[in-house]
C-alpha positions as CSV (number, residue, x, y, z in Angstrom):
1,X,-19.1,16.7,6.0
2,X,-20.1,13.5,8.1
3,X,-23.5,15.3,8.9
4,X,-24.5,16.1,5.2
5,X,-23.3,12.8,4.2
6,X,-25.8,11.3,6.7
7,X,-28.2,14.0,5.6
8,X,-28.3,13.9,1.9
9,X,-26.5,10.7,0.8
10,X,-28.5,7.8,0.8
11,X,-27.2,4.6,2.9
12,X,-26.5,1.1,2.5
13,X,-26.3,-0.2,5.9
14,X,-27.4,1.3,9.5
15,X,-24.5,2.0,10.9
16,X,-22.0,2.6,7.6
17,X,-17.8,3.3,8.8
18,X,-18.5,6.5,7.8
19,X,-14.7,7.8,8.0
20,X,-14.2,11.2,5.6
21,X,-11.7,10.6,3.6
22,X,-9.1,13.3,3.0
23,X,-6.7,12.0,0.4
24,X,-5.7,8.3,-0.9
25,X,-2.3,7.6,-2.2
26,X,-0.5,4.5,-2.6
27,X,-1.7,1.5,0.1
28,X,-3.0,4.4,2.3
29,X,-6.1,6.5,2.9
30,X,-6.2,9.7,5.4
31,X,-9.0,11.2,6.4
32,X,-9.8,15.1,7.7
33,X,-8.2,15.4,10.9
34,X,-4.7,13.6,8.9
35,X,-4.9,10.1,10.2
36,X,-3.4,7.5,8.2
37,X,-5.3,4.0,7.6
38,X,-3.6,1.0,6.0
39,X,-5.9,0.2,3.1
40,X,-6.3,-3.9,2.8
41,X,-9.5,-4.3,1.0
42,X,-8.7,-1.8,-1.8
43,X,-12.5,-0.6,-2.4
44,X,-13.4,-4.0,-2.2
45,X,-11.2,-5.6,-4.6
46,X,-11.2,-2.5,-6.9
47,X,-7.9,-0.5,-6.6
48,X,-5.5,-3.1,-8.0
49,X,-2.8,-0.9,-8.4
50,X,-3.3,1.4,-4.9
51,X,-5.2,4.9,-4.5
52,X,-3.9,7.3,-7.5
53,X,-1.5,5.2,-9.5
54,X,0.9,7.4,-11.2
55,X,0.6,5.3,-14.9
56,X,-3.7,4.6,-14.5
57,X,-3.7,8.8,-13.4
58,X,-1.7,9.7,-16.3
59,X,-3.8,7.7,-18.7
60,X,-7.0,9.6,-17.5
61,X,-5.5,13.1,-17.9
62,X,-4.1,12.2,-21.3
63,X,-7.5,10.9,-22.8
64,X,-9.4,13.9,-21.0
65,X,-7.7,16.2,-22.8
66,X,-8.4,13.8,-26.0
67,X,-11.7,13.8,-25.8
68,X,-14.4,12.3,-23.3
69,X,-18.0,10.5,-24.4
70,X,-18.8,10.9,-27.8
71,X,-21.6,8.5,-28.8
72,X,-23.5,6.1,-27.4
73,X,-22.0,3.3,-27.3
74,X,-20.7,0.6,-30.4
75,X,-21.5,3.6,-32.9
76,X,-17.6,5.5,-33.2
77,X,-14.2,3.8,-33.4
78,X,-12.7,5.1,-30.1
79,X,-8.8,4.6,-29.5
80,X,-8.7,3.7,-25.6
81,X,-11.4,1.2,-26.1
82,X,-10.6,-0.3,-28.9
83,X,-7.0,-1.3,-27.5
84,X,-7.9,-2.4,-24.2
85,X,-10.4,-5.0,-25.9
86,X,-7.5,-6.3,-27.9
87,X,-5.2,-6.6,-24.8
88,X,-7.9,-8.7,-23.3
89,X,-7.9,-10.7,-26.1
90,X,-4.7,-11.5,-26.1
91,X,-4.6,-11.9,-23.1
92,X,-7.6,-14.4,-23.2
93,X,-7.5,-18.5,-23.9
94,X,-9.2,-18.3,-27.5
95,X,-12.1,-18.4,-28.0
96,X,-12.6,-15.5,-25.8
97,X,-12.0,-12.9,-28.5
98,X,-14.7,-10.4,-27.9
99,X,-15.5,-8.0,-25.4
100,X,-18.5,-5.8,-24.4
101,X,-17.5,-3.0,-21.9
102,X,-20.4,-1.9,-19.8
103,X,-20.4,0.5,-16.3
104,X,-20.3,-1.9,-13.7
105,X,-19.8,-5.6,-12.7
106,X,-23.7,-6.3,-12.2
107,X,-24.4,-4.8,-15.5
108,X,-22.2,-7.2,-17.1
109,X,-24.2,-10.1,-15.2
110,X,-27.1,-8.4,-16.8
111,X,-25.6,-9.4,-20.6
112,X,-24.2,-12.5,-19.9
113,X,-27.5,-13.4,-18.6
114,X,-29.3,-12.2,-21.9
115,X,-26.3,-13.6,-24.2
116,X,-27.0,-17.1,-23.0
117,X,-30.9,-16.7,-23.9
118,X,-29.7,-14.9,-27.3
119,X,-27.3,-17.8,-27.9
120,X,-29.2,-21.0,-26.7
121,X,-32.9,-19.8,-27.3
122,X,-33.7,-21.4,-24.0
123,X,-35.0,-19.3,-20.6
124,X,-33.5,-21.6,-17.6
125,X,-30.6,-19.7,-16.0
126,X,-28.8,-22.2,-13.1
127,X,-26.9,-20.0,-10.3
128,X,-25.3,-21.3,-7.1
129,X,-26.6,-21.2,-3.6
130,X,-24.8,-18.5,-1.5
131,X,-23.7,-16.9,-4.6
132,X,-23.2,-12.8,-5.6
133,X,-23.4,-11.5,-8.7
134,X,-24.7,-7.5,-8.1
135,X,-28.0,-6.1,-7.2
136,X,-29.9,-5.2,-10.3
137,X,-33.2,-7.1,-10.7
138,X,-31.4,-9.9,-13.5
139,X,-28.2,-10.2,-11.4
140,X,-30.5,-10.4,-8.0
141,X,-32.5,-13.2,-9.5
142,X,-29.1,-15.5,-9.8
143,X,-28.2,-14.1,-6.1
144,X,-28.2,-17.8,-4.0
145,X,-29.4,-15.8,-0.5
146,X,-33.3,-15.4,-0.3
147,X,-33.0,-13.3,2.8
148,X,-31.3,-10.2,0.8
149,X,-33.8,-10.8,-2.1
150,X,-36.9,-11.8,-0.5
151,X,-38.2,-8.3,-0.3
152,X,-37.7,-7.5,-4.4
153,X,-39.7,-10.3,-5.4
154,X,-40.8,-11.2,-7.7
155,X,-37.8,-11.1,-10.3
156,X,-37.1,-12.7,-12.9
157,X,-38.0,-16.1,-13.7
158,X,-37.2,-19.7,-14.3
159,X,-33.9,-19.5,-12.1
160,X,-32.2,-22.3,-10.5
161,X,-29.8,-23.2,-7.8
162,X,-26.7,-25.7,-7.4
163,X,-24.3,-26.1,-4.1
164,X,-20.9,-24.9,-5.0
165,X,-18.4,-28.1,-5.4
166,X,-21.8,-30.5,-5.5
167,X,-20.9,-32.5,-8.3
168,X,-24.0,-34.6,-7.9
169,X,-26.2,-31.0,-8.5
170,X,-24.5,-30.9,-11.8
171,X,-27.7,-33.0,-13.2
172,X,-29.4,-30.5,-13.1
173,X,-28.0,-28.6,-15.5
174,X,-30.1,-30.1,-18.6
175,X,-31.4,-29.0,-22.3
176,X,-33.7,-26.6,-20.8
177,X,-30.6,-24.5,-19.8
178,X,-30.0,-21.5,-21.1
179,X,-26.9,-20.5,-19.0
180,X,-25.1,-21.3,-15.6
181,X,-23.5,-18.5,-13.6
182,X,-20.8,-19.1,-11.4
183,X,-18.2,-17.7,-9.1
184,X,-14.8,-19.1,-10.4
185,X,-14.1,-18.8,-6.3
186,X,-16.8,-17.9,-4.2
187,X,-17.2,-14.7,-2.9
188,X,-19.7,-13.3,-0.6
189,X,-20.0,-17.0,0.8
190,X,-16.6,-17.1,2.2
191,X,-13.7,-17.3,-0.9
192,X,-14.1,-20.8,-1.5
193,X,-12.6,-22.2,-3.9
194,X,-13.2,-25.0,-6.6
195,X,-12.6,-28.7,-5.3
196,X,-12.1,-31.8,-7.2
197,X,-11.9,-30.1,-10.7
198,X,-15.4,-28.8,-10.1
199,X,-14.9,-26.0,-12.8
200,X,-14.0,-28.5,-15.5
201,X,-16.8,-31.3,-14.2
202,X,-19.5,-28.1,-15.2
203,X,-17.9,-27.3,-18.6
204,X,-18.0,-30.9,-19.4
205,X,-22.4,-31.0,-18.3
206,X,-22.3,-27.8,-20.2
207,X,-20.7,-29.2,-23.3
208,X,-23.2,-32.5,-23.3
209,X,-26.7,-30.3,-23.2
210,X,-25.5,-27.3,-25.2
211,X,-25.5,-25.1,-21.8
212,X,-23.7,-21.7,-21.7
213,X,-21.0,-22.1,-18.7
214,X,-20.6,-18.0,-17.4
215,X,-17.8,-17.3,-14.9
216,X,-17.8,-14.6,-12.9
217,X,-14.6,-12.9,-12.0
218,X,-15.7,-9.6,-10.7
219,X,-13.7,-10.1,-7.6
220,X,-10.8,-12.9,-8.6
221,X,-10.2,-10.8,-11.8
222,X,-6.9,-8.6,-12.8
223,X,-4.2,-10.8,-11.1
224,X,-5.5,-10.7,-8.1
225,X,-4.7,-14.8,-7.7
226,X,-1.8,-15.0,-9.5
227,X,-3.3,-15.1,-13.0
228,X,-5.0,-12.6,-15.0
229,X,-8.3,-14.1,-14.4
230,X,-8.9,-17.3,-11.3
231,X,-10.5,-19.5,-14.0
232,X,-7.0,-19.8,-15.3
233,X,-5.4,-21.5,-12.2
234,X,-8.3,-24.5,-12.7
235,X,-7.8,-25.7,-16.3
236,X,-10.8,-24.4,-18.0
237,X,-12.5,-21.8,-20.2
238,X,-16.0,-20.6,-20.0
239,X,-18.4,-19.2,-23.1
240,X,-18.3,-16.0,-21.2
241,X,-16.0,-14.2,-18.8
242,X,-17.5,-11.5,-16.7
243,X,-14.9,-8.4,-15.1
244,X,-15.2,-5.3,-13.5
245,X,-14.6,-4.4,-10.1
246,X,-10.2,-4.0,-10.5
247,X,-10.4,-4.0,-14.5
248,X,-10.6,0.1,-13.6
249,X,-7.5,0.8,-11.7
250,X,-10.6,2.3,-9.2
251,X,-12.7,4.0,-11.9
252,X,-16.2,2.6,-12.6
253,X,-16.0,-0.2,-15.2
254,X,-17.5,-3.8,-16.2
255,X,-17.7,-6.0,-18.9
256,X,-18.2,-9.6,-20.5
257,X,-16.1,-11.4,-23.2
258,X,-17.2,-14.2,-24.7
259,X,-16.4,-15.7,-28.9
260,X,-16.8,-13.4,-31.7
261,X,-19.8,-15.5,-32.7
262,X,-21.8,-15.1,-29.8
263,X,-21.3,-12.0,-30.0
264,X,-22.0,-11.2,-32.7
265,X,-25.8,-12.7,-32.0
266,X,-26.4,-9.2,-30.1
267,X,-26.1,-6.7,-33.0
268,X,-29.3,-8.3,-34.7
269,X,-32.8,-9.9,-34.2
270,X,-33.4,-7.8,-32.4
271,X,-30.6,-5.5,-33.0
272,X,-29.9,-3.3,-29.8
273,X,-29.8,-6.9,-28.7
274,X,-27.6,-5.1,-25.3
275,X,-26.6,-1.5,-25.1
276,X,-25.3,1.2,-22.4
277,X,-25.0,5.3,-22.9
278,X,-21.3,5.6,-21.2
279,X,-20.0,1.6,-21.5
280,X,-16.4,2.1,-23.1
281,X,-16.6,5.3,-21.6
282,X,-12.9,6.7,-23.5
283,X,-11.8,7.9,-20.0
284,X,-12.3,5.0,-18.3
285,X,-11.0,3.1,-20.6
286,X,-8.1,4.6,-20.7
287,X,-7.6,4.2,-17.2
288,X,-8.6,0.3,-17.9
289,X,-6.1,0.3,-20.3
290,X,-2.8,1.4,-17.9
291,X,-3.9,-0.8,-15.4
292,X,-4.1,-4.1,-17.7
293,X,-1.0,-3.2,-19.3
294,X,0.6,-2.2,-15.9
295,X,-0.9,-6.2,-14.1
296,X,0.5,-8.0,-17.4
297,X,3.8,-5.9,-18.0
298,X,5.4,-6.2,-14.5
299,X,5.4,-8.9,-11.5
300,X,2.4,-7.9,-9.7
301,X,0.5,-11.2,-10.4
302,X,3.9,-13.7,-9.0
303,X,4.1,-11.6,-6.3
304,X,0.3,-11.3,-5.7
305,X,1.5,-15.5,-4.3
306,X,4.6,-14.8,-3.1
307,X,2.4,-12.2,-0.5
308,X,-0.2,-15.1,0.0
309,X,2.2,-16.8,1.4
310,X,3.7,-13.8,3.4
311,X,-0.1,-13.9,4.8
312,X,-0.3,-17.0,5.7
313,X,2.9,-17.3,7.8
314,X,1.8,-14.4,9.6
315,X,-1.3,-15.0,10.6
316,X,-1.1,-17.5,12.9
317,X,-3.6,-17.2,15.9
318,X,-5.8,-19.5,18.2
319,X,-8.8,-17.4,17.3
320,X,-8.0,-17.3,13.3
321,X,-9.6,-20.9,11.9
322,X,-8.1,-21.4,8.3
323,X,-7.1,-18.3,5.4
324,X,-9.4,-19.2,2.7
325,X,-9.1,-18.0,-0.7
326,X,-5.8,-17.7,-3.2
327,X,-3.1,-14.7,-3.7
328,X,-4.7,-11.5,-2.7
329,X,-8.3,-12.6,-2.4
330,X,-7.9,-13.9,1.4
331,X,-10.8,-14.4,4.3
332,X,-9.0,-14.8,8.1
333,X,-11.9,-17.0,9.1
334,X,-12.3,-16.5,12.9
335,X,-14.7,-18.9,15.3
336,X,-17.6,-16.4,15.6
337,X,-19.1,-13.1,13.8
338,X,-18.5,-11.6,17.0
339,X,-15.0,-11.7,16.5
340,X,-14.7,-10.9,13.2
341,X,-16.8,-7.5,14.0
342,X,-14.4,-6.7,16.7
343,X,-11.4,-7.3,14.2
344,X,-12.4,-5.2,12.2
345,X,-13.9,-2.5,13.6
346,X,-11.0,-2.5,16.6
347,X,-8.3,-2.5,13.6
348,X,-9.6,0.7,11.8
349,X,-9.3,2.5,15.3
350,X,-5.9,1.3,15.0
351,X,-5.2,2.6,11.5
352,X,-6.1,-0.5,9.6
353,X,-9.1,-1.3,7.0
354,X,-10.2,-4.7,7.1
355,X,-13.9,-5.5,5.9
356,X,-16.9,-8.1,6.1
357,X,-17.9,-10.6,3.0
358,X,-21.5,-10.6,2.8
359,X,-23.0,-13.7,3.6
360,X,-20.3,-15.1,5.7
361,X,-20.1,-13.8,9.5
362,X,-16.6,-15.2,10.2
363,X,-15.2,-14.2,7.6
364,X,-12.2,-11.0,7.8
365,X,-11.9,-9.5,3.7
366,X,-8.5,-9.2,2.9
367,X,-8.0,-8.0,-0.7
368,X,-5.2,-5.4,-0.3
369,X,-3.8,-3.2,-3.4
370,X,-1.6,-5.5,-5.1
371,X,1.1,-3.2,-5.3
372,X,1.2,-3.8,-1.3
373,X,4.6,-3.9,0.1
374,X,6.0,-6.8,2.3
375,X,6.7,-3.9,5.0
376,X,2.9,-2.8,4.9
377,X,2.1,-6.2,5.1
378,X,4.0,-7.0,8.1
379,X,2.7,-3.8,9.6
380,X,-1.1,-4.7,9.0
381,X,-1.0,-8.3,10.1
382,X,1.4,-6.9,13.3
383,X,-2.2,-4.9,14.3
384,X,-4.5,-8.0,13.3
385,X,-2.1,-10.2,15.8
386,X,-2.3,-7.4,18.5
387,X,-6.0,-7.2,18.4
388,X,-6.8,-10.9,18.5
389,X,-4.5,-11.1,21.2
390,X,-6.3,-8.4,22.9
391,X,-10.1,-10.0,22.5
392,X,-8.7,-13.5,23.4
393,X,-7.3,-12.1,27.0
394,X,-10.8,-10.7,26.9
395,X,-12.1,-14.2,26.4
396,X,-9.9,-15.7,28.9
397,X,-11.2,-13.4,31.8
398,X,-14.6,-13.3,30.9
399,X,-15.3,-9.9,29.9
């Protein structure tokens, strides 16, 4: 399998992990020859509940023998859709009430970005340095790193960029503004997180030039800081939410909520104003469906804190700086990018999957399944300890 997968599948980095995966199940992936790896990124924030969760997997072979796609999107009145944009709603500080349901996270960017233009009538979209919002051609224009982007140009114009917790950039949000985009905690730059009410200091700009204020919670989204969504641990509502990555229970899904008014703007002048083939797919939105119900019904979110702090008290190392981030959206910042490549690449030959963040080097992804046990926890950070252990002896004598 590895050598067709090289062959025929096309790549996203040089040297991908490239472990052939056998079977998932709970916190746990195993690959071909029946190793076990302890799974603490969850496809990247995706798999909220764990690999094949029993209530998300019953939901998908109920609605496939319902029915599957049945008209392009908006057109038929479709039972698992329908009920998991009312749960969001509910859900949702009002006036959140609406919800478009796309295929992916970036594709959501993609309407938000043109809902703000729809709504205001005004072309100057305002992003943040560092920031990470997909890689289509709209959601690459509001990316914040030129080096990733530099090599697609041009995109798409009259875009603008902000330092993350800069109040003094605010001013430039102005009545040419269509729409700023931002992280509700950063994510490709490191997990940082809001400082000094910095959230509620850009709704208030937004509010004084008529500015659309979009929040991004692809990766903080579904309960994985202790909320439903991260915006709701800083006192403040956006015009429009964006979700996807753990919405899905690990099946392909996006989306972006905003008022019933705005959107409503995108049914007409044009009409078509946004639409997608297979958004509100009925399978997947089954799926989307158990695992809302499942985050919201149970104690997941509470304990998604209560294993922050299990975290935190474990690790504890000379070579691990600060934990950044909030519940189960953590960084293990280490002092160099040299370490943090050993970490995690020394830690999946040991059974455990850590990961990278994108722009930041130091930075060790921890966004486990948050169905995680205390035990696995324990287990995982045990192999972190043992490996920083193991490169800071290496340190000490100079190899």
């Amino acid at each position: 399998m590895i050598d067709d997968f090289f062959k025929y599948q096309a790549q996203t980095s040089p040297y991908p992990l490239a472990l052939e995966v056998a079977l998932a199940k709970g916190s746990y992936i195993f690959d071909t020859d029946g190793n076990a790896y302890l799974d603490f990124v969850a496809g990247v924030s995706a798999c909220t509940l764990g690999h094949q969760p029993k209530r998300v997997n019953d939901a998908i072979k109920k609605q496939l023998d319902t029915y599957s796609h049945v008209m392009v999107y908006g057109e038929y009145a479709q039972h698992p859709a329908t009920e998991l944009c009312k749960l969001l709603a509910e859900n949702l500080p009002y006036p959140l009430t609406k919800t478009y349901l796309v295929n992916s996270g970036t594709e959501a960017i993609e309407g938000a970005l043109k809902l703000a233009r729809r709504v205001t009538g005004r072309s100057q979209l305002i992003s943040c340095h560092n920031a990470y919002h997909g890689n289509t051609m709209g959601s690459m224009s509001v990316m914040g790193f030129e080096e990733r982007k530099q090599i697609f140009r041009p995109l798409i114009p009259d875009v603008d960029f902000i330092t993350f917790n800069n109040e003094a950039d605010l001013e430039k949000i102005t009545t040419k503004t269509a729409g700023i985009l931002l992280e509700t905690i950063q994510g490709g730059a490191g997990f940082i997180e809001p400082q000094n009410d910095f959230l509620k200091k850009v709704r208030q700009r937004c509010d004084e030039v008529g500015a659309i204020m979009i929040l991004d919670e692809i990766q903080p989204g579904f309960g994985r800081t202790g909320k439903l969504f991260g915006f709701q641990n800083y006192d403040v509502i956006p015009d429009v939410v964006v979700m996807g990555k753990g919405m899905g229970g690990g099946m392909p899904v996006g989306a972006f909520t905003a008022s019933e008014k705005m959107m409503d703007l995108l049914s007409h002048d044009p009409k078509l104003g946004h639409i997608t083939t297979f958004g509100g797919h009925p399978v997947i939105a089954a799926a989307c469906l158990a695992t809302l119900q499942e985050v919201t019904e149970t104690n997941l979110m509470q304990e998604a804190l209560e294993k922050e702090q299990l975290f935190r008290s474990l690790l504890v190392h000379p070579l691990i700086k600060e934990i950044r981030g909030r519940g189960l959206m953590l960084a293990a910042m280490t002092e160099t990018a040299e370490i943090t490549n050993e970490v995690v690449l020394r830690c999946h030959k040991r059974g455990l999957i850590l990961f990278w963040l994108l722009f930041e080097g130091c930075a060790v992804r921890i966004t486990p399944p948050l169905t995680l046990t205390n035990e696995e926890i324990r287990k995982g950070c045990g192999i972190i300890i043992e490996v920083l252990n193991e490169i800071a002896n290496e340190i000490k004598s100079g190899n």
